[in-house]
Backbone bond lengths (Angstrom), bond angles and torsions (degrees), N, CA, C in turn:
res aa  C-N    CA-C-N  psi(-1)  N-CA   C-N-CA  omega(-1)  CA-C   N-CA-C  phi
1 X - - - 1.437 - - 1.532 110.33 -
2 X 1.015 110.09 -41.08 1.699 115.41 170.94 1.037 126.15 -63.47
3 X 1.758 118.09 -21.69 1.374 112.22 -173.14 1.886 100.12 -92.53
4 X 1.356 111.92 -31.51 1.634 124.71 150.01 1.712 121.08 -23.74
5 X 0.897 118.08 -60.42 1.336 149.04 177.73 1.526 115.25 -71.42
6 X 1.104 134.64 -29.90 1.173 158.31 -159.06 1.995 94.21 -107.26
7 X 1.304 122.60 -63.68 1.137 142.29 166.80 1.402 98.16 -33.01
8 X 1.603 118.59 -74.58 1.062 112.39 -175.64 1.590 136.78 -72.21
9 X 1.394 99.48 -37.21 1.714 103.66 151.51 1.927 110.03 -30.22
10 X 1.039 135.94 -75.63 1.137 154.70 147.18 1.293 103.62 -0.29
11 X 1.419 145.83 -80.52 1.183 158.43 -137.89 1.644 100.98 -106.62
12 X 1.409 107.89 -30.13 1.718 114.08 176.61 1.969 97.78 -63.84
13 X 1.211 95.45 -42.49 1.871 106.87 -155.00 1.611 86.21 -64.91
14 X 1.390 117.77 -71.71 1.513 124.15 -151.66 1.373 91.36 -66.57
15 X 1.475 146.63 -15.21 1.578 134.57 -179.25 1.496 115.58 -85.91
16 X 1.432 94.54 -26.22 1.891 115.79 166.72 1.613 127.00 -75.29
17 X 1.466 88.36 12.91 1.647 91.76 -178.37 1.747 123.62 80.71
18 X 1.042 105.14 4.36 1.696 121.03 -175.65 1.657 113.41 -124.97
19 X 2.110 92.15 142.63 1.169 100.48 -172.19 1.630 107.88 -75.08
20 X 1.766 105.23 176.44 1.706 87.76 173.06 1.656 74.57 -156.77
21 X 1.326 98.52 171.57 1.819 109.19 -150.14 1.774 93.55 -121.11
22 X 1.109 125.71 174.14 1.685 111.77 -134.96 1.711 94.17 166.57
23 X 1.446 121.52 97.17 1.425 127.58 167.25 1.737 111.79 -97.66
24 X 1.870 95.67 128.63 0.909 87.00 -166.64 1.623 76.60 -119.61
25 X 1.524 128.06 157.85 1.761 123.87 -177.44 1.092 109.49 51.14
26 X 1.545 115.26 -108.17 1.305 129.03 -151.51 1.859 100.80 -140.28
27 X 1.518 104.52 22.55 1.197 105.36 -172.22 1.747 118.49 -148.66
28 X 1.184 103.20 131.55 1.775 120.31 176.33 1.008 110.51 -60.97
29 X 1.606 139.18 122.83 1.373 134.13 153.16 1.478 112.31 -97.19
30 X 1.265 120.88 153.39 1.555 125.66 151.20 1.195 91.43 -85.46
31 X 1.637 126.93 134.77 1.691 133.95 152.17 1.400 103.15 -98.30
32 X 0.799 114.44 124.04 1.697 131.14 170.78 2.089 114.61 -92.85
33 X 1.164 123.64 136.88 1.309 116.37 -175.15 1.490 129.43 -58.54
34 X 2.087 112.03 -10.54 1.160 104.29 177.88 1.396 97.78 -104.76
35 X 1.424 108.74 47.90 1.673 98.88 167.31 1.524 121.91 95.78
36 X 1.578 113.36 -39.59 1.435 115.04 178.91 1.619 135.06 -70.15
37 X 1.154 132.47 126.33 1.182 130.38 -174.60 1.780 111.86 -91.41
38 X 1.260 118.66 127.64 1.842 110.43 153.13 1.114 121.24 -105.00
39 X 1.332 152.18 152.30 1.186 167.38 65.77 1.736 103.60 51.34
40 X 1.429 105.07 95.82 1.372 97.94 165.05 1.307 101.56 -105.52
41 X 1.514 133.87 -78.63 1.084 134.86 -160.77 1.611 123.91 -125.08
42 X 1.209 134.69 129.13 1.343 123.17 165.87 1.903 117.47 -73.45
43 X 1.052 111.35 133.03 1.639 120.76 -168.41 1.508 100.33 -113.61
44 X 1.538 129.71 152.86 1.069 142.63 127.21 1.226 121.82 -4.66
45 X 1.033 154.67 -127.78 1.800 171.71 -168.81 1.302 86.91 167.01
46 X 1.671 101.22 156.50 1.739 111.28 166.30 1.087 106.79 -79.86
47 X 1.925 121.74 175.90 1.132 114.68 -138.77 1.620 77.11 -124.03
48 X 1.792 130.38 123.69 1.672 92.14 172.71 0.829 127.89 -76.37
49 X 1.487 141.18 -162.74 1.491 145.48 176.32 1.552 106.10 -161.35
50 X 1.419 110.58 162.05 1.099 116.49 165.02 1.396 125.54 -97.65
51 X 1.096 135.00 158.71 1.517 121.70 149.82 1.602 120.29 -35.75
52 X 1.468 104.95 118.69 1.318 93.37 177.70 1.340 116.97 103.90
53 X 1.261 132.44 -18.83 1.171 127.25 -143.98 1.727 95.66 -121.31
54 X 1.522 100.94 145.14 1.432 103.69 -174.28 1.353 115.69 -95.80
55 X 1.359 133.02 148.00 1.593 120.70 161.28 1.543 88.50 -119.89
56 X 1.668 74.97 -179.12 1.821 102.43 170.54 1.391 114.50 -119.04
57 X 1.324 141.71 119.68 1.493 132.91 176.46 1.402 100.27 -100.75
58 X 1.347 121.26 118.87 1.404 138.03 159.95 1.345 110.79 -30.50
């Protein structure tokens, strides 16, 4: 149901005239409603984990 909801959040924003931001790899887009994407930021990848399993964040 959340991922439903989430979908539509999404589709409410870009029909309202507003951008909404969207990682695709290792990278941030602005999506804009006529389709175009920019280049905000390059990111890391997530880190996996297991159940259970501890990290450390610097």
């Amino acid at each position: 149901m959340a991922e439903l909801a989430l979908k539509q959040a999404y589709w409410q924003t870009l029909a309202s005239g507003n951008s909404v931001l969207e990682r695709h790899g290792g990278i941030i887009y602005e999506i804009f409603p006529d389709g175009t994407k920019k280049t905000i930021k390059e990111v890391e990848p997530p880190t996996p984990v297991t159940i259970g399993q501890k990290i450390t964040i610097p």
